[in-house]
Backbone bond lengths (Angstrom), bond angles and torsions (degrees), N, CA, C in turn:
res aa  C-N    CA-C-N  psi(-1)  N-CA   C-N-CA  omega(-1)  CA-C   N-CA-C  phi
1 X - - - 1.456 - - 1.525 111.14 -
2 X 1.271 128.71 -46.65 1.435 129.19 -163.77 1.708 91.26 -95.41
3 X 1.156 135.18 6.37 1.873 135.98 145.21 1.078 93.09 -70.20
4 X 1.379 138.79 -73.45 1.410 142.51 -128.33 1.782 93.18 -90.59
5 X 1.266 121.47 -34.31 1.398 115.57 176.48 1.807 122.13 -75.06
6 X 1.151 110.00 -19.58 1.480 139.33 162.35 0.937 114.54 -46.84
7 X 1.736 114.16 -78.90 1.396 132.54 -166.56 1.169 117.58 -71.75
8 X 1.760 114.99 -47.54 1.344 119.20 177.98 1.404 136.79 -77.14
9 X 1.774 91.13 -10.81 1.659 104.58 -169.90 1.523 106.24 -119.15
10 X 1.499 101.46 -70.36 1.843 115.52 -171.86 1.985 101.40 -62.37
11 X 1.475 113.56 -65.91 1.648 96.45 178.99 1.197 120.24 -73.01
12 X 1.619 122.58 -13.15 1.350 119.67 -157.03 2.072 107.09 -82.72
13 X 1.884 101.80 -37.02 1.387 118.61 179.83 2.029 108.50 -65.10
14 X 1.376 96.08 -45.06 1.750 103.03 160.92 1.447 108.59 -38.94
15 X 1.228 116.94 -101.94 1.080 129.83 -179.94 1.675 128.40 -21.20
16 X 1.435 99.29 -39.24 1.747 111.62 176.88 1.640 105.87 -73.68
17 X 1.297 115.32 -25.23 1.692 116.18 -166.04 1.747 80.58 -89.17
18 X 0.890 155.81 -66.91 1.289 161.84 -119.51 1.533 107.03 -100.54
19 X 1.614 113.27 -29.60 1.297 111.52 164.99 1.462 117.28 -70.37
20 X 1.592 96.94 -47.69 2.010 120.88 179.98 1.399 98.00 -71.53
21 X 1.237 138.00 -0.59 2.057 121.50 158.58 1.367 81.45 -100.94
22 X 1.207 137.81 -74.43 1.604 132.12 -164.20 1.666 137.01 -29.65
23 X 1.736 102.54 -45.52 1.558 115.86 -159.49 1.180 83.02 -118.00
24 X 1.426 103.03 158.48 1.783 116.90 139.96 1.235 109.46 -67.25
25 X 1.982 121.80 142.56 0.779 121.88 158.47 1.542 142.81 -21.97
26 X 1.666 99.82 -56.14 1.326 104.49 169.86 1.622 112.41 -63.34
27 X 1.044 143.24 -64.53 1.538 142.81 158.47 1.844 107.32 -7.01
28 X 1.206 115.11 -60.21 1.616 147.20 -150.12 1.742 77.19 -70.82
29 X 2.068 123.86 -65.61 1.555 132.77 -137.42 1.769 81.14 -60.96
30 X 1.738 104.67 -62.86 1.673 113.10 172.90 0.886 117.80 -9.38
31 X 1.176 124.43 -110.81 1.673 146.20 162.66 1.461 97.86 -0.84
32 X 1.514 114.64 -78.00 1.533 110.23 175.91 1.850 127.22 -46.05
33 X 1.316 104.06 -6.06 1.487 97.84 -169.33 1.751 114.82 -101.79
34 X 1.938 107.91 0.81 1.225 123.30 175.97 1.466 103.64 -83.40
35 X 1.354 130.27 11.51 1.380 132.46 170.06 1.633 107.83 -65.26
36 X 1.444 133.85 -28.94 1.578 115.42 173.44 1.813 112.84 -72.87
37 X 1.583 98.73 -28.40 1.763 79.17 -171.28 1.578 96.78 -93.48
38 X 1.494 124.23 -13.32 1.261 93.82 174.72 1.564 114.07 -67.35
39 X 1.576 129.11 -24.82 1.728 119.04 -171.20 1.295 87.17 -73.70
40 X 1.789 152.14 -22.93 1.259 103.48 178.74 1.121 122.73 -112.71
41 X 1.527 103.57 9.31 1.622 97.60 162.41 2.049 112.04 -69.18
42 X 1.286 115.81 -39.95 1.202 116.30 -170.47 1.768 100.47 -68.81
43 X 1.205 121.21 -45.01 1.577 128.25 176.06 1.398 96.75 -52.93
44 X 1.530 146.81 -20.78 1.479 161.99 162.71 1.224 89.46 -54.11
45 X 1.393 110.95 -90.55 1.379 113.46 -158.70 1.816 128.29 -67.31
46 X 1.275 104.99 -24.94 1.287 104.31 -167.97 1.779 109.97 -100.73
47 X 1.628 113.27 -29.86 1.498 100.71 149.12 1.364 122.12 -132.93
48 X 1.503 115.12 50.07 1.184 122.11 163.26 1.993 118.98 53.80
49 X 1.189 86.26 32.51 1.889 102.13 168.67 1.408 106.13 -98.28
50 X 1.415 102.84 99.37 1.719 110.00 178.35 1.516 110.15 -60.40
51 X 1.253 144.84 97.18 1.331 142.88 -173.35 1.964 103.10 -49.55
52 X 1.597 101.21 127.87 1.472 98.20 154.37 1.353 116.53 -20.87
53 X 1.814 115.58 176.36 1.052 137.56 150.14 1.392 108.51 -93.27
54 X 0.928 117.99 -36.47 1.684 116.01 179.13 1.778 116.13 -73.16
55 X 1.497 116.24 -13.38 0.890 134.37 146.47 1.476 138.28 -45.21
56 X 1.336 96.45 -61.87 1.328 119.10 175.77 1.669 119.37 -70.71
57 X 1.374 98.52 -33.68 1.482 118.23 161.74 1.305 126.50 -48.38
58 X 1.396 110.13 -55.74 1.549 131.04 -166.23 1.392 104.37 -80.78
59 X 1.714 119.89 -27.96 1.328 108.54 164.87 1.574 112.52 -81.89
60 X 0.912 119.62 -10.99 1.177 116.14 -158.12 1.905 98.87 -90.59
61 X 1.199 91.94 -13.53 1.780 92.55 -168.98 1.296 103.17 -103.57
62 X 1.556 123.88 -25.51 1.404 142.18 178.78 1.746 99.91 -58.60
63 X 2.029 115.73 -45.61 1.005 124.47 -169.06 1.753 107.51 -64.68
64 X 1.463 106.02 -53.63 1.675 129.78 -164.31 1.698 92.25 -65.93
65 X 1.176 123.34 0.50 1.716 115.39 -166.74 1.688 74.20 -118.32
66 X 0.798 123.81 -84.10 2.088 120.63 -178.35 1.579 103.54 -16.47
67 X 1.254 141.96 -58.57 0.776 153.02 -169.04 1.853 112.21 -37.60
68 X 1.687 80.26 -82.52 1.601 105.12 174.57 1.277 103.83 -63.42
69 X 1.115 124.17 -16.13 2.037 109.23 165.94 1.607 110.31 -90.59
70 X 1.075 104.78 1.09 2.028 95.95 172.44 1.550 114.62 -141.00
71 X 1.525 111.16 -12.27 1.274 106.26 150.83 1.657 82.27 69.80
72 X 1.374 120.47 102.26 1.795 120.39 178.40 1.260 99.20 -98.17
73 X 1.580 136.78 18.24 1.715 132.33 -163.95 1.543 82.08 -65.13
74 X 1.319 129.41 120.02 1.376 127.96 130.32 1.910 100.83 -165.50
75 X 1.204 113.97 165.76 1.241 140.77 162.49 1.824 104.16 -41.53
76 X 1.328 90.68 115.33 1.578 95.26 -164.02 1.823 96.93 -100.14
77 X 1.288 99.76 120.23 2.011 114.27 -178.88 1.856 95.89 -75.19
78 X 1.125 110.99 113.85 1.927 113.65 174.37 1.864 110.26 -40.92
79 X 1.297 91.58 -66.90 1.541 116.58 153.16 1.913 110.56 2.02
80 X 1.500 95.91 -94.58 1.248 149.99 -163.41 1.471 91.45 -49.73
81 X 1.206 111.06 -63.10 1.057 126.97 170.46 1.624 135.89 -17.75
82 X 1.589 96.81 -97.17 1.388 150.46 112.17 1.717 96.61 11.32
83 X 1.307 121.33 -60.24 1.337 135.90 -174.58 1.683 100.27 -74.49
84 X 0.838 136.21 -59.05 1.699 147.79 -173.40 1.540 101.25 -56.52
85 X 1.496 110.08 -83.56 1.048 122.32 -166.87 1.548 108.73 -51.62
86 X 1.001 135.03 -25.73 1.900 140.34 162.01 1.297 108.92 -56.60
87 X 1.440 112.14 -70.67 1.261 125.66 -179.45 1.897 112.88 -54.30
88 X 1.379 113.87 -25.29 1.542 90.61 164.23 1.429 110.19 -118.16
89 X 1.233 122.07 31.61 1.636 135.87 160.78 1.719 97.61 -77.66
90 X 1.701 112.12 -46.74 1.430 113.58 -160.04 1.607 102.27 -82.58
91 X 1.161 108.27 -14.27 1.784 107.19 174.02 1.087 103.27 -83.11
92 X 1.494 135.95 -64.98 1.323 144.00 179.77 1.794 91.44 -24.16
93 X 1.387 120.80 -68.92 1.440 124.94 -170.41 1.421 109.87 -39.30
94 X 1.545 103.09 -69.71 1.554 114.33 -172.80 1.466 108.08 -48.84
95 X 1.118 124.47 -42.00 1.448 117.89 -176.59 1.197 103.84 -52.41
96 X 1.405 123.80 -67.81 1.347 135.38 -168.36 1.642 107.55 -45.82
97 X 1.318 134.22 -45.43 1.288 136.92 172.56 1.610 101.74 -66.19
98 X 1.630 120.77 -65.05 1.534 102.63 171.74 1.422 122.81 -13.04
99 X 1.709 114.65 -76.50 0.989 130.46 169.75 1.452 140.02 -18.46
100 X 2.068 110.20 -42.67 1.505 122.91 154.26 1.951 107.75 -77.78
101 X 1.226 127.56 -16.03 1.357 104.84 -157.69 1.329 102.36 -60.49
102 X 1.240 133.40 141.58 1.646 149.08 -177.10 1.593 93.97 -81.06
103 X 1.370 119.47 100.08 1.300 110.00 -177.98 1.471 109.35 160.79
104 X 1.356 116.44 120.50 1.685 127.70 -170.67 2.034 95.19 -81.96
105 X 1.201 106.04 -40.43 1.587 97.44 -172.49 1.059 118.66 -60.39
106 X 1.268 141.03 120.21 1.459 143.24 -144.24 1.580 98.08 -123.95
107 X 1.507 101.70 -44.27 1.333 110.95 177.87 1.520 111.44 -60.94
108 X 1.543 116.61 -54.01 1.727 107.97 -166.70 1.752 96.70 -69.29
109 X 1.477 130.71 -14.13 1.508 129.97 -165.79 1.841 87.84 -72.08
110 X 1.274 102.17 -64.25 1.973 108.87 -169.82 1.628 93.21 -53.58
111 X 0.941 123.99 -36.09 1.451 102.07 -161.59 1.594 109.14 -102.59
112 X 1.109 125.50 -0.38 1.571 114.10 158.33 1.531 112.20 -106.75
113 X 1.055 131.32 13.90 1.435 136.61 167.22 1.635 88.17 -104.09
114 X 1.542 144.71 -45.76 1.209 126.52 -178.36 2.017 104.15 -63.21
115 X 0.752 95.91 -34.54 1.866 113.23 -170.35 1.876 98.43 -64.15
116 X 1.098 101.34 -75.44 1.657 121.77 168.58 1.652 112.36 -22.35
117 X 1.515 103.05 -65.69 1.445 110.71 -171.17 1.631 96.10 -87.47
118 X 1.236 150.45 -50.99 1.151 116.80 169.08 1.627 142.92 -58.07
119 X 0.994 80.99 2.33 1.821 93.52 -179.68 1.231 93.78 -100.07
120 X 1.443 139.22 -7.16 1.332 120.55 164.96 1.226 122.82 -98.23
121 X 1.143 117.47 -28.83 1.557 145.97 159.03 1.727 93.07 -32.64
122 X 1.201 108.15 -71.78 1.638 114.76 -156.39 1.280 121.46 -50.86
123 X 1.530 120.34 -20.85 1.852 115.98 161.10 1.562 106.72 -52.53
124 X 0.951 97.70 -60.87 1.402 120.80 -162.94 2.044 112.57 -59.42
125 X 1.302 100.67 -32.02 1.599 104.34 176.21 1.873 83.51 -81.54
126 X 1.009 130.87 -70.93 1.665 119.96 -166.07 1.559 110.81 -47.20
127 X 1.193 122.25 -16.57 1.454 138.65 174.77 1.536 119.87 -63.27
128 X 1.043 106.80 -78.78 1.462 122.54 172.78 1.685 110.36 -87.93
129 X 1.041 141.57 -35.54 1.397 126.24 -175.95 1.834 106.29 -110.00
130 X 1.975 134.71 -29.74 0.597 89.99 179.30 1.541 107.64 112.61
131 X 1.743 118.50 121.80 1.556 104.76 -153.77 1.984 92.61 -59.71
132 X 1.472 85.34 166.62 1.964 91.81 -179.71 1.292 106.25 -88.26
133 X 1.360 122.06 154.31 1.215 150.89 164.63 1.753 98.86 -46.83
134 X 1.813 97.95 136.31 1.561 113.47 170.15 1.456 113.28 -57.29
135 X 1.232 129.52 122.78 1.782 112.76 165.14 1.580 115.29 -67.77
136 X 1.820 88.05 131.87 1.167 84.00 -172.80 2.125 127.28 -89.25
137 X 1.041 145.55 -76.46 1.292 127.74 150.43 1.494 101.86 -136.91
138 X 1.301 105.50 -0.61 2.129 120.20 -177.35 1.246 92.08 -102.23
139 X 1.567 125.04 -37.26 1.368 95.03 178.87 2.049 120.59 -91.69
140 X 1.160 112.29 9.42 1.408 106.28 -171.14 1.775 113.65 -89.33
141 X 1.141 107.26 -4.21 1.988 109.79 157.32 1.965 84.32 -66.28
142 X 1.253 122.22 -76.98 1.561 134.93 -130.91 1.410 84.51 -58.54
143 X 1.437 135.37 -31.85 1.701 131.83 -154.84 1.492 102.16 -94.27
144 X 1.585 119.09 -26.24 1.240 123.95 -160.17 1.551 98.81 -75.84
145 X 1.694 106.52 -47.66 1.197 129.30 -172.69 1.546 110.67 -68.30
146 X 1.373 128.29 -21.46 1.664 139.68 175.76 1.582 93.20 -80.05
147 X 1.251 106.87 -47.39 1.917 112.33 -150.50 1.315 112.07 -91.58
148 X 1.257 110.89 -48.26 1.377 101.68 -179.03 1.787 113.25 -92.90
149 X 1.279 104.16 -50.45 1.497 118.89 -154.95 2.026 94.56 -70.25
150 X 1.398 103.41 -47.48 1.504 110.74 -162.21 1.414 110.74 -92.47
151 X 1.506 106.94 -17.23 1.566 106.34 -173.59 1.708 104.60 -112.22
152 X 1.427 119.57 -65.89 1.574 119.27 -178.62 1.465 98.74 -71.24
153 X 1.222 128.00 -93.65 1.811 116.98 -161.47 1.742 102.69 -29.53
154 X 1.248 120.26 -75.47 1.434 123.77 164.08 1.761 112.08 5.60
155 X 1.380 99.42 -64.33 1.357 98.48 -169.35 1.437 131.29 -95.89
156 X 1.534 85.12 -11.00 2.103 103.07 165.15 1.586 89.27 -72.30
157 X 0.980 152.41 -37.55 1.249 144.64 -135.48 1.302 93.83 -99.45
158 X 1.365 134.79 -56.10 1.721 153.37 178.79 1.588 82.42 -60.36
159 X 1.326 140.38 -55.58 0.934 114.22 -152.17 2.236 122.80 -92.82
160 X 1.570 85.10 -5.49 1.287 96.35 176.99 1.336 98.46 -88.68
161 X 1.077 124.91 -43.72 1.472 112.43 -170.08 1.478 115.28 -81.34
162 X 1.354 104.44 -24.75 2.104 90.67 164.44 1.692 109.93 -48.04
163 X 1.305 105.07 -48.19 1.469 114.43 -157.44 1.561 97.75 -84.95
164 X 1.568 132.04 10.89 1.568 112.78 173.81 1.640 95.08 -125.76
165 X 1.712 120.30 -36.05 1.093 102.85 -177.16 1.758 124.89 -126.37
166 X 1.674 100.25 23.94 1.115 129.06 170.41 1.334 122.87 73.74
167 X 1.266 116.19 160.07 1.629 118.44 -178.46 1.275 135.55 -41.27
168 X 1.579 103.96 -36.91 1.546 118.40 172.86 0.669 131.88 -89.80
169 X 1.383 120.52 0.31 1.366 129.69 171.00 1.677 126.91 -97.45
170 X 2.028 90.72 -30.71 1.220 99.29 170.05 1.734 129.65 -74.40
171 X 1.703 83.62 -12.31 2.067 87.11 -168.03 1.379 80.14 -87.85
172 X 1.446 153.22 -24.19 1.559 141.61 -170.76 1.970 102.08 -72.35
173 X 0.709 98.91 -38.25 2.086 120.05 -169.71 1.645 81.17 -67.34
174 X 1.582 124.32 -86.45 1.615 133.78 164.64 1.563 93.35 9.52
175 X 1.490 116.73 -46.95 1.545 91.09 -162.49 1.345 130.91 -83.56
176 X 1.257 87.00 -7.64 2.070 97.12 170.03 1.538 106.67 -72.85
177 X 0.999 127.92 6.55 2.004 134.21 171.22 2.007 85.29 -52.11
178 X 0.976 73.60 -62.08 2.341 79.06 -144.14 2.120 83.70 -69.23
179 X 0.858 130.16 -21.16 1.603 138.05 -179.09 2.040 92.74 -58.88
180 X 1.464 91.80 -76.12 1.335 94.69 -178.96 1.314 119.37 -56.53
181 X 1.523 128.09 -53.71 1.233 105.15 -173.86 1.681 112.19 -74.64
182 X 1.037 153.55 5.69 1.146 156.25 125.46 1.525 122.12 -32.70
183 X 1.168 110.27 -54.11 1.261 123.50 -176.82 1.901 107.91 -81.80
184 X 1.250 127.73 -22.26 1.144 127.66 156.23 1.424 119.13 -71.99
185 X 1.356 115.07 -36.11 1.856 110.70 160.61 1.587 113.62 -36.76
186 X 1.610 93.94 -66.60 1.300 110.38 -174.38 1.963 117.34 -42.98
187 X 1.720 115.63 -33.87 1.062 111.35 -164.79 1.612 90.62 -88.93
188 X 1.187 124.28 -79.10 1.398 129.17 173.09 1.413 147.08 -59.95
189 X 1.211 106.43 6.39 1.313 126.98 153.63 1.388 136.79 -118.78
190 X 1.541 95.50 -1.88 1.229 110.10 -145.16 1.500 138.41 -4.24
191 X 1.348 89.76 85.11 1.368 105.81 160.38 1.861 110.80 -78.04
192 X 1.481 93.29 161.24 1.509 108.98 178.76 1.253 114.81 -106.06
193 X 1.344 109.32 139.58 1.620 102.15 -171.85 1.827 112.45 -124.15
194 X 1.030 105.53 107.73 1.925 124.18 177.29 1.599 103.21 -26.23
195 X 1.332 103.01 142.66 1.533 109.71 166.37 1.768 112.73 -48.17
196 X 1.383 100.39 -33.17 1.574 99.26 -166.91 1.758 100.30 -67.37
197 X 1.483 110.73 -42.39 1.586 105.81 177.13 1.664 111.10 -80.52
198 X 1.237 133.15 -24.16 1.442 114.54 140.68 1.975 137.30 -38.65
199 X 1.430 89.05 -34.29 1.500 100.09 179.49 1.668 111.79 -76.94
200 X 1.516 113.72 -34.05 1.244 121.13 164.00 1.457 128.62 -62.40
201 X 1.302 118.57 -34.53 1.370 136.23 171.32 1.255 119.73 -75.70
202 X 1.768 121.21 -14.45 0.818 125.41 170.36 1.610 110.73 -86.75
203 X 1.237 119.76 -53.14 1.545 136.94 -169.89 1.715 102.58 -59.82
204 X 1.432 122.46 -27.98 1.479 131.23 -177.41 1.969 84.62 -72.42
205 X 1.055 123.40 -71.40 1.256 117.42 -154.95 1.475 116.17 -74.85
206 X 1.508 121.38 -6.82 1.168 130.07 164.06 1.723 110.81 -89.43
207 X 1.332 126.99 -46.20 1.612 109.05 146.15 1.116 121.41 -54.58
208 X 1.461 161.16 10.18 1.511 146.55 177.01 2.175 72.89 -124.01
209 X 1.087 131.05 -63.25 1.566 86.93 -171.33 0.868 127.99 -68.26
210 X 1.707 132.01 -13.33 1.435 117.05 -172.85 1.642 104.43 -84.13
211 X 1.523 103.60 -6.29 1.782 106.28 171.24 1.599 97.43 -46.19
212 X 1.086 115.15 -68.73 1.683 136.09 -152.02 1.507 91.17 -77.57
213 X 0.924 147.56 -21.83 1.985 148.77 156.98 1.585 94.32 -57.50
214 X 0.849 106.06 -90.66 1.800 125.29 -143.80 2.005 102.69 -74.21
215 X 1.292 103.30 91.13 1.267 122.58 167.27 1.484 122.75 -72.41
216 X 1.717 98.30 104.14 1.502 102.45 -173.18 1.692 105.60 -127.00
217 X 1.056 128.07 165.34 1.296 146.73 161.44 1.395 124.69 -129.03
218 X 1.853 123.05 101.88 1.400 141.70 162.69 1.619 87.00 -13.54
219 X 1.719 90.67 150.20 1.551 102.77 167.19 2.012 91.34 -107.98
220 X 1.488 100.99 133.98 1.284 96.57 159.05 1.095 154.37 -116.32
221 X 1.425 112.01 109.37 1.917 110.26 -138.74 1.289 105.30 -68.80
């Protein structure tokens, strides 16, 4: 528990602020969308389940469709980087441990790894930034919507579904993140979106269905 509250909460929230001042978003969605081959490279290494090829495929096409929907052209920060790619190495992990915890409560699992890792967090925010500012009555929609809606439900939800429909399935699903918020530009801002990011939006949802088509089983050496 205090691994899984570490990785997923105390280094994992570091790392996400440090990528999001560092990268452009689109750079940041990227980086975030190598979360399917990292769970099966580590499911490789740590219990020796050689991932399909059709596996490896489907992330790999899930990735090449992310791409062409955010277009990563910018000046890449080492840092920034460096920051992303850690931070979804340590999810890739946590999932994978989610996944063994012996335990139907999904809810008390999200919420003492959220509990766990913020209580370690909290030297360290009075450290460098300093007790926090009172909320004031403009900001308590914006906190409700960070705290409850985006951070706890958020993570009962990540965390029930590692544990019902497994890691690899969930980092393939993960990839509709940069789908949706794209596609919410598009409704409420309307922004316009290029054939090339149509072609990406398409190729994401044709890797996550041919996931659910193509019935395979890891060989385990």
């Amino acid at each position: 528990m205090l691994a899984i509250s570490l990785c997923n909460i105390s280094f994992f929230f570091v790392l996400l602020f440090i990528a999001a001042h560092r990268l452009p978003g689109s750079v940041a969605g990227t980086l975030g969308a190598t979360l399917p081959l990292m769970v099966l490279l580590l499911q490789w290494g740590e219990e020796g389940k050689k991932p399909a090829l059709s596996k490896l495929g489907l992330a790999l096409l899930g990735l090449f469709g992310v791409v062409l929907l955010l277009n990563p052209s910018a000046n890449l920060d080492p840092i920034g980087v460096a920051a992303a790619l850690l931070g979804t190495l340590l999810m890739a992990q946590t999932s994978l441990w989610i996944a063994r915890w012996p335990t139907h409560d999904q809810l008390g699992l999200a919420a003492w790894q959220l509990f766990l890792g913020g209580v370690i967090l909290l030297p360290f925010a009075f450290m460098f930034a300093g007790a926090p500012a009172l909320p004031t009555p403009k900001t308590w929609v914006g906190l409700i919507w960070l705290v409850v809606c985006n951070t706890a439900f958020a993570y009962w939800c990540w965390t029930r579904s590692v544990s019902l429909l497994g890691p690899h399935t969930m980092s393939m699903i993960s990839l509709f993140n940069p789908v949706t918020a794209v596609l919410l530009g598009s409704i409420f801002l309307s922004e316009r979106l290029s054939i090339t990011q149509w072609s990406g939006i398409a190729l994401i949802f044709i890797s996550i269905l041919l996931m659910k088509v193509i019935k395979t089983k890891p060989v385990v050496l």
